[in-house]
C-alpha positions in Angstrom: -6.3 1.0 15.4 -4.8 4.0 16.7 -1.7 5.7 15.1 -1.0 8.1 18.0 -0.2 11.4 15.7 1.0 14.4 16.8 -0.9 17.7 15.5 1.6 18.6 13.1 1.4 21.3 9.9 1.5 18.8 7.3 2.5 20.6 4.0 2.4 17.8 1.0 1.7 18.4 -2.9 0.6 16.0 -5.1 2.4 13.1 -6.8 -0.5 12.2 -9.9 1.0 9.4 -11.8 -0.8 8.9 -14.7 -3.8 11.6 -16.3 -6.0 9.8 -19.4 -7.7 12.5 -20.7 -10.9 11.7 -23.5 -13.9 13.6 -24.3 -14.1 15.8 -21.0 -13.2 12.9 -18.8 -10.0 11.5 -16.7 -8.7 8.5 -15.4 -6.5 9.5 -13.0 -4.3 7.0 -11.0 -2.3 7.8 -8.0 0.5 6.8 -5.3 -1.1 5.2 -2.1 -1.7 8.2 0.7 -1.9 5.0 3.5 -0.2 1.7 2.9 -3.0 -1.1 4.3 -0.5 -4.0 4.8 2.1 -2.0 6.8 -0.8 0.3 8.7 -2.1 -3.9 9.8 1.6 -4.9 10.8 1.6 -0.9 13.0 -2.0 -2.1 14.6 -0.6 -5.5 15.8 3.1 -4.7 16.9 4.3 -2.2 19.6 7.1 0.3 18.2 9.5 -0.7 20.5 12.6 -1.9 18.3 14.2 -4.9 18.5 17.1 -5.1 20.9 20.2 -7.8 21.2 22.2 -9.1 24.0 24.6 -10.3 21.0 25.5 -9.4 17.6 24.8 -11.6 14.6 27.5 -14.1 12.7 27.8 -14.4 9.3 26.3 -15.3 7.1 23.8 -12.5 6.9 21.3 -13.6 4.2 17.2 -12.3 3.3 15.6 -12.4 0.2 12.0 -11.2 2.1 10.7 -14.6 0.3 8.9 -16.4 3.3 7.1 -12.9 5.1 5.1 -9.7 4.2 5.2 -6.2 6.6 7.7 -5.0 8.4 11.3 -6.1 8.2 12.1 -9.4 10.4 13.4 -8.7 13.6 16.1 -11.5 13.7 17.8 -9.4 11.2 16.7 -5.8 10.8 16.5 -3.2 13.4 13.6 -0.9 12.0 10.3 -1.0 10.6 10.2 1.8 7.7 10.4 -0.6 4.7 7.6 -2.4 3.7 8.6 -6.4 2.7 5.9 -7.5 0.2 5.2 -9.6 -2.8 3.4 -7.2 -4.9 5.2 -3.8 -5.8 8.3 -5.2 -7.9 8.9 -6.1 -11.1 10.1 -9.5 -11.9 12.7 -9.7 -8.5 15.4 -12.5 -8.0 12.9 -14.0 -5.6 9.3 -14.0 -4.5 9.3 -11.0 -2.0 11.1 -7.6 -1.9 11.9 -4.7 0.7 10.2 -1.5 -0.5 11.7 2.1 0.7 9.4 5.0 -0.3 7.8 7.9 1.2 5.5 6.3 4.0 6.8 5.9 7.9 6.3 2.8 9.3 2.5 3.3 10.4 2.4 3.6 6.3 1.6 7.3 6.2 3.2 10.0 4.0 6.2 11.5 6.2 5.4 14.5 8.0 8.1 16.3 6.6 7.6 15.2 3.4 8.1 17.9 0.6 8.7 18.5 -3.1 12.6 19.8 -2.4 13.9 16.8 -1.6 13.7 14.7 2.1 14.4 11.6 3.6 12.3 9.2 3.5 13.1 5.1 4.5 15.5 2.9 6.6 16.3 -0.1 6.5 19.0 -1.0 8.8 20.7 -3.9 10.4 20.9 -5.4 13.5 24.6 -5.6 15.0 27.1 -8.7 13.1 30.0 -9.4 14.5 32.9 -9.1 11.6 35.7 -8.9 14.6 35.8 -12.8 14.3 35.9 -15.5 11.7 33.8 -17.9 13.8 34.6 -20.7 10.9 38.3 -20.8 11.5 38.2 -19.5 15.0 40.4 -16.7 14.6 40.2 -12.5 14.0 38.8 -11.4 10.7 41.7 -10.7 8.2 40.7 -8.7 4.6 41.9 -12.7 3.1 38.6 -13.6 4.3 37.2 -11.9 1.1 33.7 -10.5 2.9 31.7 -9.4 0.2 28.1 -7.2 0.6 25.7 -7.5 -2.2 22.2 -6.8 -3.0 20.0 -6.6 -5.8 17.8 -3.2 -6.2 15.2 -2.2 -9.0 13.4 1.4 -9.1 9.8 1.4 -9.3 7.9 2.9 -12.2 8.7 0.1 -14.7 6.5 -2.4 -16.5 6.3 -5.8 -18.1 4.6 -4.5 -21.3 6.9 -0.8 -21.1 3.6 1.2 -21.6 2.5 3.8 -19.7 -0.7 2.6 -18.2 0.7 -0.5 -16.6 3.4 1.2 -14.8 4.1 -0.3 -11.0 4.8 2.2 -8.4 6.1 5.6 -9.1 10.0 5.9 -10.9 12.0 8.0 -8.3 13.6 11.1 -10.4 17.6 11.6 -10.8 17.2 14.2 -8.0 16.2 11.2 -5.7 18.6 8.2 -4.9 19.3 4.9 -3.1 22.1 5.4 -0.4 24.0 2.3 1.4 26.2 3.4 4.7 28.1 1.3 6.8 28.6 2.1 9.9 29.0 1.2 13.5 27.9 2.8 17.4 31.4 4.7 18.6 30.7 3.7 22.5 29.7 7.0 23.2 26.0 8.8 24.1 24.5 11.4 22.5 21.6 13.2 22.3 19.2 12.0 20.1 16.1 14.0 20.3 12.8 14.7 22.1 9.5 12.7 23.6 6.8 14.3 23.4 4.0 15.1 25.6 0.2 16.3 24.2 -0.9 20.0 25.8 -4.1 21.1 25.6 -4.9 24.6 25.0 -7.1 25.8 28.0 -10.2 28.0 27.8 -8.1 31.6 27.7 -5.7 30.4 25.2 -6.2 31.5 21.2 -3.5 31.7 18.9 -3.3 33.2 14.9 -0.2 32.0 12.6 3.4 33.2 14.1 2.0 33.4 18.0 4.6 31.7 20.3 3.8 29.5 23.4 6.5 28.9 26.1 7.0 25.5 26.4 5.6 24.3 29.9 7.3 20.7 29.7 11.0 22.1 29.2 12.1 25.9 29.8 13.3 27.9 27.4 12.0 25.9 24.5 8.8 27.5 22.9 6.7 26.6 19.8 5.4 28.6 16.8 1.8 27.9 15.3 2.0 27.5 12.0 -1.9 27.4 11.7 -4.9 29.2 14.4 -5.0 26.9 17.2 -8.0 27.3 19.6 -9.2 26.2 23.3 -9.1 22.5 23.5 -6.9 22.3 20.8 -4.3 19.5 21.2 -0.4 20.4 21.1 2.6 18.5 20.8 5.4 19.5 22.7 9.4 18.1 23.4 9.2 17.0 27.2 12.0 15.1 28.0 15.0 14.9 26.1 16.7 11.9 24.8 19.8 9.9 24.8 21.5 6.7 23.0 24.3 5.8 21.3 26.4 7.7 19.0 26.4 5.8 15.5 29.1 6.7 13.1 27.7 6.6 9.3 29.8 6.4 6.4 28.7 6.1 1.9 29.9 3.4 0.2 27.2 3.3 -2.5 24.6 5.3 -4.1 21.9 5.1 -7.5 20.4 8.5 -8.4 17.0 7.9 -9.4 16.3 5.9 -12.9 14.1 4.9 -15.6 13.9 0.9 -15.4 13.2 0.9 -18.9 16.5 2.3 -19.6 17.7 -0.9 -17.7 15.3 -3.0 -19.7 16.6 -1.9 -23.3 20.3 -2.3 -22.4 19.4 -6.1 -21.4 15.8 -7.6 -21.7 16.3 -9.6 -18.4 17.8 -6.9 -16.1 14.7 -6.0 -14.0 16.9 -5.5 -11.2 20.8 -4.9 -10.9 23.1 -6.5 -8.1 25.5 -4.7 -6.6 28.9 -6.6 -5.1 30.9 -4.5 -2.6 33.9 -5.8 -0.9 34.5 -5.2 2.6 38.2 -4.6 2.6 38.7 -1.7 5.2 39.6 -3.1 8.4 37.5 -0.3 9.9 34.7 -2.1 9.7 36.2 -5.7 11.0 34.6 -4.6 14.4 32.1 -6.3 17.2 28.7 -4.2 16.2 29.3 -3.5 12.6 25.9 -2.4 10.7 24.8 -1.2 7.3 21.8 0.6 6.5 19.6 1.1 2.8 18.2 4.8 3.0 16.1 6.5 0.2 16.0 10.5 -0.4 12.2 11.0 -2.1 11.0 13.9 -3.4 7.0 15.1 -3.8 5.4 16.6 -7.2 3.0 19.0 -7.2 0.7 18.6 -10.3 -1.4 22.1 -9.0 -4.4 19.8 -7.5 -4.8 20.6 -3.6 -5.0 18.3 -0.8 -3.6 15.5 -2.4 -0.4 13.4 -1.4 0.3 9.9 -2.4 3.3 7.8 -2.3 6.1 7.9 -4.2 9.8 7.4 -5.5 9.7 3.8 -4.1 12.8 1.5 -4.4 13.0 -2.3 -4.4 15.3 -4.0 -2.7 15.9 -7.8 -2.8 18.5 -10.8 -2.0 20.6 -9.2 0.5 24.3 -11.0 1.6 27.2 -10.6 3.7 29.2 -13.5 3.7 32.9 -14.4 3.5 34.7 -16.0 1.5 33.1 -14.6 -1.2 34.5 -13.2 -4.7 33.6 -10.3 -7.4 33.2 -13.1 -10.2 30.4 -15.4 -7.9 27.1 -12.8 -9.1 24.9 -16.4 -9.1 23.6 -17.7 -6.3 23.1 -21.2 -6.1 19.4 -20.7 -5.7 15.9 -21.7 -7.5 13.1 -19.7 -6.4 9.7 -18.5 -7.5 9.8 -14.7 -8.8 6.3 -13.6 -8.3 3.1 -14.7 -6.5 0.7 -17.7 -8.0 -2.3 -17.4 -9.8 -5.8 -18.2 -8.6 -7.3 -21.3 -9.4 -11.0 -19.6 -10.8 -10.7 -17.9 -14.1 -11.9 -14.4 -13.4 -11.9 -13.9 -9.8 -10.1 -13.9 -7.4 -12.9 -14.9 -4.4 -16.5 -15.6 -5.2 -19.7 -16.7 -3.1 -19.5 -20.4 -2.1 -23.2 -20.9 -2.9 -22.8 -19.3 -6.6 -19.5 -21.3 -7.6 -19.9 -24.1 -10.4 -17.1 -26.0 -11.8 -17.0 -24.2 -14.6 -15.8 -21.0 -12.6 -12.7 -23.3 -12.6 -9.6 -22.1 -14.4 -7.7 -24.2 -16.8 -3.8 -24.0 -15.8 -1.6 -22.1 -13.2 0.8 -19.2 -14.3 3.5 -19.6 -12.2 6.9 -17.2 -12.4 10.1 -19.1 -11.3 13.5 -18.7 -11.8 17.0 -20.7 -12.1 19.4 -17.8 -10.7 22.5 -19.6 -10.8 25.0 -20.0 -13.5 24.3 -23.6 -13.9 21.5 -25.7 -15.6 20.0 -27.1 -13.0 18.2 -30.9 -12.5 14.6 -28.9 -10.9 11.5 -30.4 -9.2 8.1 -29.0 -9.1 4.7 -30.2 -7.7 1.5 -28.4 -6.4 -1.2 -29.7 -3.7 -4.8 -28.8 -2.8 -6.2 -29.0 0.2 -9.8 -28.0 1.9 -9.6 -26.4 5.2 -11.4 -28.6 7.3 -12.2 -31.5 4.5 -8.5 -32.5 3.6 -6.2 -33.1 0.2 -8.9 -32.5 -2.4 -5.0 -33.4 -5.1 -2.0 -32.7 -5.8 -0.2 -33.1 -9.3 3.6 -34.1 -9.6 5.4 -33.8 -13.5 8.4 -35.2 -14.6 11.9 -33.5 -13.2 12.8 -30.6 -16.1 15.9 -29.1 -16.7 16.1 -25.4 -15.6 17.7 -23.2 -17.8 20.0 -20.1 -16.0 18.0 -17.2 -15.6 20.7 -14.9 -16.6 21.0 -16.2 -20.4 17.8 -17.7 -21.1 15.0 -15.9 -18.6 12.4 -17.5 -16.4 11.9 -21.0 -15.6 9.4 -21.7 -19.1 8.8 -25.5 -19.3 5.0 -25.5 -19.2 4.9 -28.8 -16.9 6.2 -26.5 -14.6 5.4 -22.9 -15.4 2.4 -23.3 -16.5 0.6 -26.6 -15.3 -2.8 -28.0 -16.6 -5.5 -28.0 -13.7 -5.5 -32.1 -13.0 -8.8 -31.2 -11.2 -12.4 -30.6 -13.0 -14.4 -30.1 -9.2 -13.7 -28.9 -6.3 -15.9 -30.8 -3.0 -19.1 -28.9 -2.5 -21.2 -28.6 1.1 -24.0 -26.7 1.8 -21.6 -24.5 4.2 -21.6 -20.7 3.8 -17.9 -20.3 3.2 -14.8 -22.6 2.2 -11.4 -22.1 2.0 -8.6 -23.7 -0.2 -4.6 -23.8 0.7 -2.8 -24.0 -3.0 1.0 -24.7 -2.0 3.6 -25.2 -5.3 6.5 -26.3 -4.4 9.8 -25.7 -7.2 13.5 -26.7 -6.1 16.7 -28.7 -6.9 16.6 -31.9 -7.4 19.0 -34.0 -4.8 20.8 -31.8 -2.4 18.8 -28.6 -3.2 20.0 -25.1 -3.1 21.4 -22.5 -0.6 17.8 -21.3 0.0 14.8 -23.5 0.8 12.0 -20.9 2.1 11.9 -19.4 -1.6 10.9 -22.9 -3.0 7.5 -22.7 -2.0 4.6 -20.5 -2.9 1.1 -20.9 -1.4 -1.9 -19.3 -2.7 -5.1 -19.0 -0.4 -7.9 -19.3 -2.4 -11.8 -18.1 -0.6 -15.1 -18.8 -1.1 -17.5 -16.5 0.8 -20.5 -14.0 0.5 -19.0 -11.8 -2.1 -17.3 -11.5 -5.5 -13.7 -10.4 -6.0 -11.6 -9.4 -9.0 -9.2 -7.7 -7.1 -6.4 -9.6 -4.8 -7.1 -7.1 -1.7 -3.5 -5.1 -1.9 -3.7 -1.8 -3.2 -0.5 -0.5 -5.1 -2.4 2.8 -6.2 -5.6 4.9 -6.2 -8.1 4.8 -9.3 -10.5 8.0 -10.1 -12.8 9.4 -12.6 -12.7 13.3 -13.3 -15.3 15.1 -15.9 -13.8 18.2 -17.1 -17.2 19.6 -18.3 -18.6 22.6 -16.4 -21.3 20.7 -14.9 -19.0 17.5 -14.0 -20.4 14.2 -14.0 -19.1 10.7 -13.8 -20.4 7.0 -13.7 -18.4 4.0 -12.8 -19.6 0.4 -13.4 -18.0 -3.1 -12.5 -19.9 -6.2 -13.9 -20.6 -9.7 -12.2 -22.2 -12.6 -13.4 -24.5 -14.8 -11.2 -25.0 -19.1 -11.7 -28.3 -18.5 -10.1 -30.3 -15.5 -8.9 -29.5 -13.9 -5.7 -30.1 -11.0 -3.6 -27.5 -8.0 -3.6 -27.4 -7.0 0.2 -24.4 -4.9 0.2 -20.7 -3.6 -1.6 -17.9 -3.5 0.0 -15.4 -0.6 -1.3 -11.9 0.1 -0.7 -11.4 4.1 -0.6 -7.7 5.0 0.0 -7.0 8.1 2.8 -5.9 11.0 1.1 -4.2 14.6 3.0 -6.7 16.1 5.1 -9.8 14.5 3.7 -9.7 15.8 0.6 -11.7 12.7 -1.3 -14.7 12.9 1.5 -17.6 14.2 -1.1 -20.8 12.4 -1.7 -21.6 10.2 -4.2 -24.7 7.6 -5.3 -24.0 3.9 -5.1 -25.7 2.5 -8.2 -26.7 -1.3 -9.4 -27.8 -1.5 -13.0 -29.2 -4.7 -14.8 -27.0 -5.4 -18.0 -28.0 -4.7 -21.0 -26.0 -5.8 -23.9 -22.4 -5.7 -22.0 -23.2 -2.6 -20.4 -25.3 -0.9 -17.5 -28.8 -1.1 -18.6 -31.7 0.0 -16.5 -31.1 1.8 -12.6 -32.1 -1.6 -10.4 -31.1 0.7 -7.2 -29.5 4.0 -5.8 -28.7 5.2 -2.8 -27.7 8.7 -2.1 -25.2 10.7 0.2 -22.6 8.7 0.5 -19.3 9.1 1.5 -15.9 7.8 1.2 -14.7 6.1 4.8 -11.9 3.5 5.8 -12.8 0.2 7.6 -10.4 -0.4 10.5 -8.4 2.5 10.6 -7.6 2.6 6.5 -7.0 -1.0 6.9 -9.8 -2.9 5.5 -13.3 -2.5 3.2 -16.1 -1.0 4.0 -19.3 -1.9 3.9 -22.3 -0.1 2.1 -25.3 -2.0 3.5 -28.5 -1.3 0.9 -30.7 -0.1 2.6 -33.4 -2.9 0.5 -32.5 -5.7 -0.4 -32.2 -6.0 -4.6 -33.3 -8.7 -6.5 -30.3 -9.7 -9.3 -30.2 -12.9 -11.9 -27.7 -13.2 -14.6 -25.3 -10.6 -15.5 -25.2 -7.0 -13.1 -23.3 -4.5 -12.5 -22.9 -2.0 -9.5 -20.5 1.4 -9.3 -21.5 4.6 -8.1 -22.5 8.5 -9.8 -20.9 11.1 -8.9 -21.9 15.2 -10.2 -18.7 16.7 -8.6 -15.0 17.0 -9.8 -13.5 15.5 -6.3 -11.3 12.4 -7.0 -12.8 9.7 -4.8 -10.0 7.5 -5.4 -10.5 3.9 -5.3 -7.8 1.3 -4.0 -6.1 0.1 -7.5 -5.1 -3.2 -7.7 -2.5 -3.7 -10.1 -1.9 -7.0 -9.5 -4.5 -8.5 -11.2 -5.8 -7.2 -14.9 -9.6 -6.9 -14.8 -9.9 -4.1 -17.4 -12.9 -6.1 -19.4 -15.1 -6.2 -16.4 -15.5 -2.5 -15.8 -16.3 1.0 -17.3 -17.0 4.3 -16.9 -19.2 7.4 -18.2 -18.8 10.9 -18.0 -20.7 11.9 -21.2 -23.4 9.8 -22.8 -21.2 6.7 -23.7 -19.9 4.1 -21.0 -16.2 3.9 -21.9 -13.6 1.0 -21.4 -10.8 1.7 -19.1 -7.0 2.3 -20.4 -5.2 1.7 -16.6 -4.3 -2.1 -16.6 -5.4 -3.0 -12.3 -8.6 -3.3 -11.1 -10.5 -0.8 -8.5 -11.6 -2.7 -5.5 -15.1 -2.8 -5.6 -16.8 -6.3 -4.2 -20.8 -7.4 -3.8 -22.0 -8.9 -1.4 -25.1 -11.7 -2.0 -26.9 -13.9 -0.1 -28.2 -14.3 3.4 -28.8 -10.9 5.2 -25.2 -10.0 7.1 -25.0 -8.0 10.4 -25.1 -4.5 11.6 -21.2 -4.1 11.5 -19.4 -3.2 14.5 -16.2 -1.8 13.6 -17.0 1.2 11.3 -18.6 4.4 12.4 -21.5 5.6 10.6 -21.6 8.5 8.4 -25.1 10.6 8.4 -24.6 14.0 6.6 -27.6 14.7 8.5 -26.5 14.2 11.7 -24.3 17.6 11.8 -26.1 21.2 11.9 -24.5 23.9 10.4 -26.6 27.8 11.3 -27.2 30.2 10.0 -27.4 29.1 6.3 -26.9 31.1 4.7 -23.7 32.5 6.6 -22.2 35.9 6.6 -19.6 36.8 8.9 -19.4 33.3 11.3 -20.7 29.7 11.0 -22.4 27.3 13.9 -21.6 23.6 13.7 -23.6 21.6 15.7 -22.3 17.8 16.3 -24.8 15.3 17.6 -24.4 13.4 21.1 -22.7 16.7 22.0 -19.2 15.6 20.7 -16.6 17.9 20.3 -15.3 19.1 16.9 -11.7 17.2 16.4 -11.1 18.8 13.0 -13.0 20.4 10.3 -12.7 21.5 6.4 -14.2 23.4 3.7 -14.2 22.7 0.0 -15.8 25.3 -2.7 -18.2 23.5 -5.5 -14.7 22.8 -7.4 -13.5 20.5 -4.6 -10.7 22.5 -3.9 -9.5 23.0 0.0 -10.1 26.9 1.3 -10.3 26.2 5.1 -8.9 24.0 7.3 -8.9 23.7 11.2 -7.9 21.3 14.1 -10.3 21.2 17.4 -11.6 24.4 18.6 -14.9 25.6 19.1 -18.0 25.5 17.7 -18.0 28.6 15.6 -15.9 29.4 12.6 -15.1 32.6 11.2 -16.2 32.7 7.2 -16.5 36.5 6.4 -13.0 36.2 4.1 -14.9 33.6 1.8 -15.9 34.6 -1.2 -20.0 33.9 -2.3 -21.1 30.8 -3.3 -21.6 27.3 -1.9 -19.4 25.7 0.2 -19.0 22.0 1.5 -17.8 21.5 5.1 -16.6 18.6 6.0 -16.1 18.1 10.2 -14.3 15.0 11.8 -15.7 14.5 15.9 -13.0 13.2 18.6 -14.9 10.0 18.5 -13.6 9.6 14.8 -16.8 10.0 12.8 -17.0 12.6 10.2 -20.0 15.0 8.9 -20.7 16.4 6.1 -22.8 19.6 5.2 -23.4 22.3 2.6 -23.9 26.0 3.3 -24.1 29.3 1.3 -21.6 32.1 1.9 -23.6 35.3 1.3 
């Protein structure tokens, strides 16, 4: 995938979430630097926006229930909030709109910083409020139009403790804004496209220089870092023009604790707001309104970190007429949250080690009555094998739904919580097998206003490899020894029906600034010995962090032999460095019995509710992959070594040096560089040992040590 960045000076601190500090050692959990869902939706769409030969009608309805990624394009004009079913807290209905500090390739904003920016859109396509379609006449204030929405800020959680905290709580200095607004009929400039320029083989510049733009005269650009020959520069080369938009407030939150919320009223995870639209200002042909966050970083003194942060939820959004400030129910039953597998500690597992008694017992399904009304509800759920047809499906009695609002969520455990009718699932000899779980909750009769939030569908996988995690990550997950000489296990354990051969683990590592997590570190498999890692089965050294697919996906460590494993195993990775590799965090799924960590001479059980995506992969040998480039520290020369005054980096194939840092034995950043030659200048570096870290324009990366004398 490419993103098609711009070399920019990216200046972004730290937001660290939550520190666990015991005996020398952390658990440190952190904001996302990369979003993968959004960064998957960026690789499949173009970022052309959506464009309308008409406006819409009323009514202007989405509760984000029936889609996940960017913001649908039959109602919204941008992509910078992320629609997902994962980052809120107990919303109205299955499925939110997220604003926080990523742009819509799901990276931290350029100009992100800790004084304040901002960050998300969300804006509307065009609806036509000239013109009450209904009656066939112009829009008149009787019409009672009414805007609502209901909005939640992150940081909250179910149990109000710290280490099960969703997302990160944007501060009172950060808020939720809501503009209305419309386009005037006049153009304005709007900004710049820019072009790439490439320094050529005379042209070296320090901090401060100025180069004359060549693309438009009279405009110039100031480094704000060395740039060499070859180096790659952005510069405005054609200026642009559109529509002038007029913006106007209506509404704003400053940034809030949702516990506060909680403690006021047990069932107020997220708040509605109901505007009226009385202003005939606004009763035009291309009326708009637009959601915009102001985020702010933290820096929490650890360098080359930046994470996401200050996120709002955003959920059940209506313009409609006819409309009054005493109708806060809609007529609606939906499901609130996503389904539950149907295994009882994974979430996927290898086909050929599943049994029946992998099976789980019951769903835990989250559904909600939010009308005013007790309502006459239906529910059912339905099984079905890809390929090999209904395997069931499991109807109870019609139940009475109780208001969300005065009694909470949908409880009656026909329906909330169902009993499995099912003992087996059909078996083959295949490699792989996939089940579509689809629960279905709604009105009896005539049903409610909204049908696509009645029905939740759970894809459950059988495969090569085990999974406790659900494969979203909400945060990053990290060990830290504080000792002098820092070291740090961390162990997730498996159980096996029969005995198998390990032939790989997949790992998801998020992308943090600038590299700053690329340090090596041992992958380890250990046999179990009395519910923890007992003897060393395998290791495998120099390895590094990378991203599958662009920071979309796994990757895959491939053992380099095979491993024999048979009952209970484990497999992590060892680490003698303070560098926080961070791990994708699931915290989604609750998995804190199946793995621990060590930095002293006791494995230790986690406090952080979530589970770090690690998978293994068993059975049949699987191929070379194709996708991901290889890391070989090896690969890169770095002379002379020791160094005194200048340093030599060799890159094999004869690639050319796209960027390149260096970390001291702390892991801290001391140099960094975009492009330029092959020699760097290290006489300012104090002694010691240094790690350099060096990324090719091909996209591989290299790692090597050398002494500063």
């Amino acid at each position: 995938m490419t993103f098609n960045q711009r070399v920019k000076t990216l200046c972004i601190l730290l937001s660290l979430a939550f520190v666990f500090v015991s005996a020398g050692a952390q658990e440190v959990l952190t904001g996302l630097r990369v979003n993968k869902a959004i960064a998957v939706e960026a690789a499949k769409h173009a970022p052309a926006r959506t464009t309308r030969a008409d406006a819409l009608h009323l009514p202007f309805v989405d509760d984000f229930s029936n889609y996940t990624g960017y913001p649908s394009p039959a109602l919204w004009q941008d992509r910078y909030a992320f629609v997902n079913g994962s980052f809120a807290i107990q919303p109205p209905t299955l499925g939110v709109a997220t604003l926080d500090a990523l742009d819509e390739n799901g990276n931290v904003y350029a100009h992100a910083d800790g004084a304040g920016f901002q960050a998300d859109y969300l804006t509307s396509l065009p609806i036509r409020l000239d013109y009450n379609f209904t009656l066939n006449r112009e829009m008149r204030v009787s019409d009672s139009i009414y805007f609502s929405f209901y909005y939640q800020p992150a940081g909250g959680s179910l149990a109000g403790v710290e280490w099960e905290r969703l997302g990160n709580r944007p501060e009172g200095r950060d808020s939720l804004v809501l503009e209305f607004g419309y386009a005037t009929g006049d153009t304005v400039f709007i900004g710049y496209e820019y072009c790439d320029y490439y320094l050529g083989d005379d042209e070296s510049y320090v901090i401060g220089d100025t180069l004359f733009n060549p693309f438009l005269p009279g405009d110039y650009y100031i480094f704000e870092q060395a740039a060499f020959p070859g180096d790659l520069v952005s510069l405005p080369c054609l200026e642009l023009y559109g529509p002038e938009m007029y913006w106007e407030h209506i509404w704003s939150a400053p940034g809030q604790l949702l516990d506060d919320w909680i403690a006021e009223n047990p069932l107020q995870y997220f708040k509605q707001a109901m505007i009226p639209v009385t202003d005939t200002r606004w009763f035009v042909n291309n009326f708009q309104f637009r959601f915009r966050n102001l985020a702010s970083l933290e820096d929490n003194g650890i360098v080359g970190w930046a994470s996401n942060v200050d996120q709002w939820n955003i959920d059940y959004v209506r313009l409609d007429v006819n409309r009054s400030c005493d109708q806060l129910y809609p007529n609606d039953l939906a499901f609130v949250m996503p389904t539950t597998s149907i295994l009882e500690k994974y979430q996927a597992m290898p086909w050929s080690q599943y049994r029946d008694s992998d099976l789980g017992s019951a769903f835990d399904n989250k559904m909600a009555n939010l009308s005013q009304n007790v309502k006459n509800s239906y529910y059912t759920y339905n099984i079905r094998k890809v390929g090999g047809g209904q395997v069931t499906s499991y109807t109870p009695n019609n139940e009475n739904s109780q208001p969300y609002y005065d009694h909470g969520l949908h409880d009656v455990a026909a329906h909330a919580t169902p009993a499995f009718n099912f003992s087996s699932l059909p078996t083959d000899n295949a490699d792989s097998a996939t089940f579509i779980v689809t629960h279905i909750f709604q009105e009896v009769g005539t049903g409610d206003d909204r049908r696509c939030n009645d029905t939740c569908v759970f894809e459950q996988k059988f495969g090569n490899y085990y999974a406790y995690d659900d494969g979203t990550a909400e945060a990053g997950y990290s060990i830290l020894s504080t000792m002098t000489y820092p070291e740090a296990y961390f162990a997730m354990r498996f159980t096996l029906a029969q005995p198998d051969t390990l032939r790989a683990v997949k790992m998801w590592f998020n992308y943090v600034l600038e590299d700053a997590n690329v340090e090596e570190f041992t992958l380890m498999v250990w046999g179990d010995n009395g519910g923890y890692p007992g003897e060393v089965l395998y290791e495998q050294q120099h390895q590094l962090p990378s991203h599958g697919n662009a920071y979309t996906d796994f990757v895959t460590y491939r053992l380099d032999e095979s491993v024999a494993i048979d009952g209970t195993f484990y497999v992590g990775f060892y680490q003698n460095h303070s560098v926080q590799l961070n791990l994708g965090f699931d915290q989604n799924t609750d998995s804190r019995e199946h793995f621990l960590y060590k930095t002293g001479n006791e494995w230790r059980e986690p406090f952080l509710k979530g589970t770090p995506m690690v998978r293994p992969v068993v059975g049949a040998p699987i191929p070379e992959p194709v996708d991901i480039a290889e890391r070989d520290c090896a690969e890169a020369v770095v002379y002379p070594n020791p160094a005194t005054t200048t340093l030599t980096i060799l890159l094999p194939d004869g690639s050319a040096m796209a960027a390149c840092r260096i970390f001291d034995t702390f892991g801290r950043l001391v140099e960094s560089r975009l492009g330029g030659g092959t020699t760097l200048d290290v006489a300012r570096l104090a002694p010691g040992l240094y790690i350099i870290h060096v990324t090719d324009n091909e996209g591989r990366s290299f790692t090597q040590k050398f002494v500063k004398e």
